[in-house]
N, C-alpha and C positions, 0 to 999 in steps of 0.2 A: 352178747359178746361172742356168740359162734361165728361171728362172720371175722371176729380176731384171729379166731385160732385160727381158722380154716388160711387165712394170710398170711401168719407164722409158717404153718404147714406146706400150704404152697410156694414161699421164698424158699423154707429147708431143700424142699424136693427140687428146685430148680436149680441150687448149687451143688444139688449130686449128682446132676446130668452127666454123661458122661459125653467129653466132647468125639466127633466122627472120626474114626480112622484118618490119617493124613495116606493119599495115594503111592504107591510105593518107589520108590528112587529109581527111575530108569537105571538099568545096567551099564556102567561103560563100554566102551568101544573097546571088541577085542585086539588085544598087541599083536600084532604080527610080527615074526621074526624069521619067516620064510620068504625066498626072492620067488620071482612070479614062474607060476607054470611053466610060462615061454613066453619068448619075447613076442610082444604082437606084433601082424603086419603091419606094416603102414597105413595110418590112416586116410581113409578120403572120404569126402563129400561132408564134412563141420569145418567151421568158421570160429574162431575163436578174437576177442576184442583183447587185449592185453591194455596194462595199466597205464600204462605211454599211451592210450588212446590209437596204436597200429593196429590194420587188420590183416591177421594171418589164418590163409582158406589154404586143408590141408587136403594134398593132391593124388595122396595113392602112392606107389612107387611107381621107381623107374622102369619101365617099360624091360631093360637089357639086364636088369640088376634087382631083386626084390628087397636087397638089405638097404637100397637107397630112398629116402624114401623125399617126396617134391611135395616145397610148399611156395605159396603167392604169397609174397609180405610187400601188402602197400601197389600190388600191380605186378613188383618183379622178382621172377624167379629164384630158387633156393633148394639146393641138396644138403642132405643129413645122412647119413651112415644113420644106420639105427636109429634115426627119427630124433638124434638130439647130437650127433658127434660129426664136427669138420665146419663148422664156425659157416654155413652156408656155401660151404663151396666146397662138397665133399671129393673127395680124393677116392678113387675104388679102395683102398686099406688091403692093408696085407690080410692074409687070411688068421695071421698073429694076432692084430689088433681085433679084427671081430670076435673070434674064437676069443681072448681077453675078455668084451663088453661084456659078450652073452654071458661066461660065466659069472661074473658079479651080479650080471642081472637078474642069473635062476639060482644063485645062490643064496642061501641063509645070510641073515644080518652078523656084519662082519666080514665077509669073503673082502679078501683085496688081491688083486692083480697087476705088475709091475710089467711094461711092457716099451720096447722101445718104441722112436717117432721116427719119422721117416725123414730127412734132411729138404727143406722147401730153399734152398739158397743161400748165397754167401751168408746172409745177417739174421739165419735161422737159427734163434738159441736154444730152444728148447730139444732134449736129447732122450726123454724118457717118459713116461706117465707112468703115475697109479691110480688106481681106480678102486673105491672101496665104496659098501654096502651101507648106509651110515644106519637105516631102519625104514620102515614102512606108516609113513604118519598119515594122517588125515588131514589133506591142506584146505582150510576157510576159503570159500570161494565166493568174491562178491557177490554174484546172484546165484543161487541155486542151493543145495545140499554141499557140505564137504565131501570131498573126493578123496580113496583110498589113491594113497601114490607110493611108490619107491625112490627115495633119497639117495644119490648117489654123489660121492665125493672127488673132484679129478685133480688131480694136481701135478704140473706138468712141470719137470725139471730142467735145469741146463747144467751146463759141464758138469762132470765130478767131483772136481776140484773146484767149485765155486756152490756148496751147500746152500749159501743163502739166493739163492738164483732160482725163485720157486714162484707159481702161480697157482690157486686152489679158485676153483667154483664149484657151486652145490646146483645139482639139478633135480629139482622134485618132477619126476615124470609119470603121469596117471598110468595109472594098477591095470584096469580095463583095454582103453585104446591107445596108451603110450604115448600119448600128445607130451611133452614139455608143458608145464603147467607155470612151472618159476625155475630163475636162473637167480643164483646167488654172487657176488664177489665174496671172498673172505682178506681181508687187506691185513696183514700185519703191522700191530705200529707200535713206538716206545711198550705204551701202558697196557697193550696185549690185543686182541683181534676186534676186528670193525668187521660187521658184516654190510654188504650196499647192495638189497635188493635192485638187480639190474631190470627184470619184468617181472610181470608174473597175469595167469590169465583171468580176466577178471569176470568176463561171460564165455562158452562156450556153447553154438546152435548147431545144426544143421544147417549145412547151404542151402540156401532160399527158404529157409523154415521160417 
């Protein structure tokens, strides 16, 4: 009957095992709640695919101007002010409005900046923006690693006497080389805010990479 015990024995011993260490819980991703060093140059020489399936190859700056900065969407040309500001068809900006950008840009989360707009025509309503810091997140990016970016909020005003006269977009713009990565709407409605991602980018290469 030793070959019993020894079976007994060895079951006992096998539910004392102790099971292995489980590996240790990756660290989260530190918060950031500083605005960037500085604002980067413009970029040139990456192609980015956005989620509309457009492709936008990003051109450098302007030759006469380094705060402008040129991109190819789809074949035809496109200015930015600081590589995200003037809806494609940048305006040179008072020295107001940039000195405004950059500071939300190099500032700590929260900084906001109220600043006027410059009058584009009789049916030009908008009279004012502000511009605030919202945080520094890490945006999911279809293919690749998530990308450190800067969240910034704009929301551009008309008359004074007509409060509800507002428009807000959220621009996540990467940390690194300052591309526009996502554009947001934020729509107001009865039962409270609708967000309508407008793009967002979903590969970014090197041209001819």
């Amino acid at each position: 009957m030793a070959w019993a015990w020894l079976l007994v024995l060895g079951t006992a011993l096998a539910g004392c095992q102790v099971a292995p260490p489980r590996p240790p819980t990756p660290a989260p991703a530190p918060v950031l709640t500083t605005g960037l060093p500085s604002v980067p140059p413009c970029a040139a020489g990456s192609t980015a695919i956005l989620s509309t399936g457009v492709s936008v190859t990003f051109l450098g700056a302007d030759k006469a101007d380094p705060d402008v900065c040129l991109r190819r969407i789809n074949g035809r040309p496109y200015r930015y002010l600081l590589g995200f500001w003037g809806g494609g068809r940048a305006r040179p900006g008072s020295e107001t409005e940039r000195q405004a950008l950059r500071t939300v840009m190099t500032g700590p989360v929260g900084t906001k900046v109220d600043f006027p707009l410059p009058r584009r025509g009789a049916l030009w309503i908008w009279q004012s923006a502000t511009v605030t810091h919202l945080g520094d997140p890490l945006l999911p990016m279809g293919t690749g690693a998530p990308r450190r970016t800067i969240l910034l909020r704009v929301v551009r005003h008309g008359p004074p006497d007509r409060p509800d006269v507002a428009a807000e977009t959220r621009w996540w713009i990467d940390w690194t080389t300052g591309i526009p990565l996502k554009q947001q709407d934020v729509i107001r409605m009865a039962h409270g805010e609708e967000h309508r991602t407008v793009w967002q980018v979903r590969s970014l290469a090197a041209t001819g990479g």
